[in-house]
One Martini backbone bead per residue (centre of mass of N, CA, C, O) as a GRO file, in nm:
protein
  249
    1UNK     BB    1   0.032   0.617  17.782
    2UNK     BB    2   0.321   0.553  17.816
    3UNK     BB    3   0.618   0.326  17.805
    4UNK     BB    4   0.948   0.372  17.887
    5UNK     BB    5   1.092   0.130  18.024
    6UNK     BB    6   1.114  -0.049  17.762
    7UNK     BB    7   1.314   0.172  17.620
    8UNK     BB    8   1.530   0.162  17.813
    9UNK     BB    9   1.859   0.121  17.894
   10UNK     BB   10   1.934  -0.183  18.063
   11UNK     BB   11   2.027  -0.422  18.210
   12UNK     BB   12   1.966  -0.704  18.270
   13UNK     BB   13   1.638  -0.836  18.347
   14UNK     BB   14   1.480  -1.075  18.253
   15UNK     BB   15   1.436  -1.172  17.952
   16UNK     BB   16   1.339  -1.249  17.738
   17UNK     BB   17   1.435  -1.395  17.471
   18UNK     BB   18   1.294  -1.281  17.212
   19UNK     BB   19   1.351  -0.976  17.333
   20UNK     BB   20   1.673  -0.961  17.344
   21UNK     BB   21   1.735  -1.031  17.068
   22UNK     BB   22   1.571  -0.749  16.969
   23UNK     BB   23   1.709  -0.563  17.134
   24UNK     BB   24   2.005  -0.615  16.974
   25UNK     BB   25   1.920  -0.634  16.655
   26UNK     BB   26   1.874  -0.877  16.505
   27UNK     BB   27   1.519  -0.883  16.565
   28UNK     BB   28   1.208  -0.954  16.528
   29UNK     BB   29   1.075  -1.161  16.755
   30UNK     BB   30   0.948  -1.338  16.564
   31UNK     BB   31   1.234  -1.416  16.417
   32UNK     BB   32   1.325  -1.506  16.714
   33UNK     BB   33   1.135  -1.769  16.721
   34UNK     BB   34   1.227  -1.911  16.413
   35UNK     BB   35   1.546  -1.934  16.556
   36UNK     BB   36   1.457  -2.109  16.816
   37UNK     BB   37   1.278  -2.317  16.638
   38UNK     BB   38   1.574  -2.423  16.487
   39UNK     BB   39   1.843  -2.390  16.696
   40UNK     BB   40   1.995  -2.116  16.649
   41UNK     BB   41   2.005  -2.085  17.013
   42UNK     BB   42   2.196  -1.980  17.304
   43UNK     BB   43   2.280  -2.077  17.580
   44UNK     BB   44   2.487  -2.138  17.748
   45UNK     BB   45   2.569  -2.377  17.526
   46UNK     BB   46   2.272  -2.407  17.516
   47UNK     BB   47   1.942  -2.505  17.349
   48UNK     BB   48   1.699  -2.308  17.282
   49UNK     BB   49   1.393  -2.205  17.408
   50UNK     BB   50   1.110  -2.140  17.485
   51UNK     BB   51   1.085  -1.885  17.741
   52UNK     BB   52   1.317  -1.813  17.821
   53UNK     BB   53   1.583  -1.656  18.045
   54UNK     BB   54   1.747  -1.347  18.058
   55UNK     BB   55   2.050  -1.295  18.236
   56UNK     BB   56   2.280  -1.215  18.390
   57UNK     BB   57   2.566  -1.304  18.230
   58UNK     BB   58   2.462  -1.455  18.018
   59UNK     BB   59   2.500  -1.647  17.697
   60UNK     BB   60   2.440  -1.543  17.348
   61UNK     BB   61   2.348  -1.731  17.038
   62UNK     BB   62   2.339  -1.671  16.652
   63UNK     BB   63   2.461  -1.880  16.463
   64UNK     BB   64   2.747  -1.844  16.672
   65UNK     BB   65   2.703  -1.533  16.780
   66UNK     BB   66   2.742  -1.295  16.948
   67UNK     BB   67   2.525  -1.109  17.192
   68UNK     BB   68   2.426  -0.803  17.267
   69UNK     BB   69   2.376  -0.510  17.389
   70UNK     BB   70   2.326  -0.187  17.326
   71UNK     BB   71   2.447   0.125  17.419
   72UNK     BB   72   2.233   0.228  17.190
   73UNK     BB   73   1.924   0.371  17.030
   74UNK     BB   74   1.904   0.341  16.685
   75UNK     BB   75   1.741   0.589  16.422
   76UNK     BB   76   1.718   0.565  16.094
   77UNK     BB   77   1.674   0.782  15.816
   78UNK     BB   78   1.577   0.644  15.510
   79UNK     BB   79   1.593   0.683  15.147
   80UNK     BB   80   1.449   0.459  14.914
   81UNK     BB   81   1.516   0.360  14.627
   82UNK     BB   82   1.407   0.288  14.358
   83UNK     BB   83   1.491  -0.086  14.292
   84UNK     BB   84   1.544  -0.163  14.601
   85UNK     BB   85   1.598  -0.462  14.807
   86UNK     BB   86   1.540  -0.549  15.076
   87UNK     BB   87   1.586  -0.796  15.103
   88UNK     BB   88   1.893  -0.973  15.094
   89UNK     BB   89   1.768  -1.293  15.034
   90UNK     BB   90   1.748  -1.229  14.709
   91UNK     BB   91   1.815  -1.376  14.392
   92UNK     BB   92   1.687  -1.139  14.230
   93UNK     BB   93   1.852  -0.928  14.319
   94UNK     BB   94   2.010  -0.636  14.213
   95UNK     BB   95   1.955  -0.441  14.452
   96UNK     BB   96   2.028  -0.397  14.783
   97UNK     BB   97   2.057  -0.239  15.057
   98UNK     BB   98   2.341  -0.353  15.149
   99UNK     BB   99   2.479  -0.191  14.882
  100UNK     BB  100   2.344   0.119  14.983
  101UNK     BB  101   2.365   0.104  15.316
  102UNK     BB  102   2.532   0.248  15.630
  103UNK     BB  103   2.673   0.166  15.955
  104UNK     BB  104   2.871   0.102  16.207
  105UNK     BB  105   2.593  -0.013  16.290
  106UNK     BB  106   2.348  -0.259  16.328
  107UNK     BB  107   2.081  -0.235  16.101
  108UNK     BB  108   1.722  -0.264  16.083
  109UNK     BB  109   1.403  -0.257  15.907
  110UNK     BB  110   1.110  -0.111  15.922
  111UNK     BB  111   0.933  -0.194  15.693
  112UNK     BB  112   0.903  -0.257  15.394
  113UNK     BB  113   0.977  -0.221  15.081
  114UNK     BB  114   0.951  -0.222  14.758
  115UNK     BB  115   1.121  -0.194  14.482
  116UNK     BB  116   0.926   0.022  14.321
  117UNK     BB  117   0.959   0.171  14.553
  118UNK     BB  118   0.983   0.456  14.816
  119UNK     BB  119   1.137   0.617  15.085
  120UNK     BB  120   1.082   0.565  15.390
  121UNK     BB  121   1.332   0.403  15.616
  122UNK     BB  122   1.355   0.254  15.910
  123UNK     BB  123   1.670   0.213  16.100
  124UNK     BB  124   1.744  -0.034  16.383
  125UNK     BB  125   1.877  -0.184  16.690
  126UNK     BB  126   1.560  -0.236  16.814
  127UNK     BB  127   1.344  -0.485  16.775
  128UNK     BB  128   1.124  -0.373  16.925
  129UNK     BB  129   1.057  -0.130  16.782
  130UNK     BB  130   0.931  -0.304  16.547
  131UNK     BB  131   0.712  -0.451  16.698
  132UNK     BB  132   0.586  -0.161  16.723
  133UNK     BB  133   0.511  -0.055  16.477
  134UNK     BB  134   0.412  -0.339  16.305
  135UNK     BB  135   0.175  -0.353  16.469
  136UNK     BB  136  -0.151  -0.381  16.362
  137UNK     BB  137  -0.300  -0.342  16.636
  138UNK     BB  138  -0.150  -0.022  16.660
  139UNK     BB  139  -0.253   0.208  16.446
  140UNK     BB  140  -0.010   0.259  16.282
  141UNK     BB  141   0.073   0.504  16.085
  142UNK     BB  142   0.109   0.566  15.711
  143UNK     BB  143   0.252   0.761  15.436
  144UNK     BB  144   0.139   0.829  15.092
  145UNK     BB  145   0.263   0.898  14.743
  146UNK     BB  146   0.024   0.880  14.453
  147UNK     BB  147   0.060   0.754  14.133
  148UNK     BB  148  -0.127   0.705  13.820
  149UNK     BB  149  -0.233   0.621  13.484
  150UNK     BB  150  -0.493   0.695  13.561
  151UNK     BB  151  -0.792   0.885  13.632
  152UNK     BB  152  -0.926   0.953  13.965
  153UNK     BB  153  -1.183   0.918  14.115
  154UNK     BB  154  -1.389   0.952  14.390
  155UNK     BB  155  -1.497   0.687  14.390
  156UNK     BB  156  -1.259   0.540  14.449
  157UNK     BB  157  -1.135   0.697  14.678
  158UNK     BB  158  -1.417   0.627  14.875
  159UNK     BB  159  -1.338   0.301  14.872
  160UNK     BB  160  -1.078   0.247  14.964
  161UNK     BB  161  -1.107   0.428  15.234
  162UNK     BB  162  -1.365   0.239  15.349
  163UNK     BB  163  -1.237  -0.053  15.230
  164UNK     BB  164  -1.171  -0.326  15.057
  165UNK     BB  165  -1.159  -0.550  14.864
  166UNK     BB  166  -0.888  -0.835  14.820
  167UNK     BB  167  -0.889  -1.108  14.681
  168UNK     BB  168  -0.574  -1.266  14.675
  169UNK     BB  169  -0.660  -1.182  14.995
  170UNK     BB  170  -0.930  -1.235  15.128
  171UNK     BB  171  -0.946  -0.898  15.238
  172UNK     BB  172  -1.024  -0.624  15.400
  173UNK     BB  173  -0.965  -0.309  15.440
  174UNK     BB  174  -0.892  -0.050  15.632
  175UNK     BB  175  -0.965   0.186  15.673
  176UNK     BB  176  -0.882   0.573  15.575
  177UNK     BB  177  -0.661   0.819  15.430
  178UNK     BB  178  -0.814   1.043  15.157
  179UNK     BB  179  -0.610   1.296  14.929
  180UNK     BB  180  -0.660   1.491  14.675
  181UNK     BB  181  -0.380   1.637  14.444
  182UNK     BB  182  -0.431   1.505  14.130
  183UNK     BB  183  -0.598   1.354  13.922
  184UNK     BB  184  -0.350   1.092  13.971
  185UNK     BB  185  -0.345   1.204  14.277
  186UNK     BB  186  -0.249   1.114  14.632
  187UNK     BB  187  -0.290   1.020  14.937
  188UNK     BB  188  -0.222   0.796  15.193
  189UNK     BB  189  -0.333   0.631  15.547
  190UNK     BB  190  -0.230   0.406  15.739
  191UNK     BB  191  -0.284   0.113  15.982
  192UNK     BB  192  -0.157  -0.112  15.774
  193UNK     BB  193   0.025  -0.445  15.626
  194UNK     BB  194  -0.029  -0.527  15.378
  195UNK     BB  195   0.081  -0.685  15.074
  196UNK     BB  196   0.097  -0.440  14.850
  197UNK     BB  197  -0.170  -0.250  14.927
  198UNK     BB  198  -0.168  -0.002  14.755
  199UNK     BB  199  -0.187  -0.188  14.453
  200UNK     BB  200  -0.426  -0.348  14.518
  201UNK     BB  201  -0.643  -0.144  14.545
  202UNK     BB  202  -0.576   0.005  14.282
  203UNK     BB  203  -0.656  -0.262  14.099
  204UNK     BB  204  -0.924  -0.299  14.221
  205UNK     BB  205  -1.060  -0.002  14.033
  206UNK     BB  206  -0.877  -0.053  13.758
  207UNK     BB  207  -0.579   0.052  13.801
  208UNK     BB  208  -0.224   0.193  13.822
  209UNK     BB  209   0.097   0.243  13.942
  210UNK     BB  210   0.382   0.485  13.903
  211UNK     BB  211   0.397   0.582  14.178
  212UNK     BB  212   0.573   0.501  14.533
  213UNK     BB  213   0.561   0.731  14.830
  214UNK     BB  214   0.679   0.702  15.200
  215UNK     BB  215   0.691   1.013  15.422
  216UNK     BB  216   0.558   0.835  15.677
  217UNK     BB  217   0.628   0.735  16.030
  218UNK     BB  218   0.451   0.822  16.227
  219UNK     BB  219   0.708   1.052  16.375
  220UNK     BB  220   0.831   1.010  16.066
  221UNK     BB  221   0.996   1.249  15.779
  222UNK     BB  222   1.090   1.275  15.512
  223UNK     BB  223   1.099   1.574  15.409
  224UNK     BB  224   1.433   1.683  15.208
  225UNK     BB  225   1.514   1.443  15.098
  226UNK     BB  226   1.737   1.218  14.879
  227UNK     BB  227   1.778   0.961  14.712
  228UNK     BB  228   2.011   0.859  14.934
  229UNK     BB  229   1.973   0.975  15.219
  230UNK     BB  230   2.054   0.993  15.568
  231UNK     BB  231   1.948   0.997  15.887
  232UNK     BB  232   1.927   1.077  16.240
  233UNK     BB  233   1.805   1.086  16.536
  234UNK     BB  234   1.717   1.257  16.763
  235UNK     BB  235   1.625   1.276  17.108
  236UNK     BB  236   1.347   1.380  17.057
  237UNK     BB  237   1.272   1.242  16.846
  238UNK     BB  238   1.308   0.938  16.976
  239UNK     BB  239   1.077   0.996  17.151
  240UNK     BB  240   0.859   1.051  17.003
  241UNK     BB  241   0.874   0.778  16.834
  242UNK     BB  242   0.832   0.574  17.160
  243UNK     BB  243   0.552   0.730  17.253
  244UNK     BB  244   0.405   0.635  16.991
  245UNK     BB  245   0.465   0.330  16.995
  246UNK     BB  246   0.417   0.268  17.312
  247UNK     BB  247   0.102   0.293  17.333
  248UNK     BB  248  -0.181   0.273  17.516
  249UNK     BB  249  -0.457   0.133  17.294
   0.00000   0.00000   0.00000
């Protein structure tokens, strides 16, 4: 039964901070609280505190720059060409989104891909609903297909599926679905998001990926774009969107 109520668009009603924050399209959650905990946000113009609540008519500013809520929830599919990275803050990156994707009105992306993948790239600005997306404890899909460089066993494909050691993280990945598409090809979905994660799998089994490209996010499917093309989402796609990620699990 999903919980509609939470992204619905509705005036200020008592919201904590951090989720207001997030609400605006500044970021998520998490990243409002260590804006928080930095001293970086005002209620009327006193240093916000963690816990505080926004009420109708209050004042927030984010590093100086006042924020409002959004007139209306956008989320746009961007196919991520290889080569660019994600994070905006990176001195060694050569393009990053900030170079490549444009949209009238300020949105961020939920779950990055690294700089050699490409593929599905979901930009939004709702904040909140990237914290919906990408908790790990909501066993939300991401589908990806993998080309290595070496012919990949099945032996290997069910260690995968089953869940591996990843040694340089010391945790084991959480089972998985994968579909062998040919010698050297497969798909694979996952439901976690360790940093790297299907690089560092291919790696434990002794192999190398030469592509990986994202296709699918939840009930948003890469379909027939081409790198650096990007579509808004319709008003269906958007509510199955929301239905999928705020399910109550």
């Amino acid at each position: 039964m999903s919980d509609t109520r939470e992204h619905d668009q509705d005036p200020v009603q008592d919201l904590r901070l951090n989720k207001y924050i997030a609400s605006c399209g500044v970021c998520s959650r998490r990243e409002a609280d260590r804006l928080i905990d930095d001293g970086q946000v005002t209620v009327n113009g006193k240093t916000a505190v963690q816990g505080m609540i926004v009420q109708a008519g209050d004042t927030v500013k984010v590093k100086g720059k006042l924020i409002s809520l959004p007139e209306s929830k956008i989320v746009v599919a961007y196919y991520k060409p290889a080569g660019v990275t994600c994070t905006a803050g990176d001195p060694h990156a050569r393009k990053t989104l900030k170079d490549v994707f444009s949209y009238p009105v300020r949105l961020t992306y939920a779950g990055r891909l690294d700089q050699d993948s490409e593929g599905l790239l979901l930009m939004t600005n709702d904040g909140d609903l990237i914290d919906r997306m990408m908790r790990g404890s909501a066993g939300h899909e991401k589908e990806y297909i993998v080309r290595v460089r070496r012919k990949i066993s099945d032996q290997d494909l069910r260690q995968m599926e089953k869940g591996i050691w990843l040694k340089d993280l010391e945790v084991k990945t959480a089972p998985c679905r994968i579909k062998r598409l040919g010698e050297y090809t497969f798909s694979i979905v996952l439901t976690q998001g360790l940093n790297r994660q299907i690089r560092r799998m291919v790696k434990a089994v002794g192999n190398e990926i030469r592509f990986l490209k994202r296709t699918r996010v939840l009930t948003v499917n890469l379909e027939d774009m081409k790198p650096g093309e990007q579509r808004t989402l319709s008003a269906s796609q958007l509510k199955e969107l929301y239905d999928a990620a705020y399910e109550r699990r």
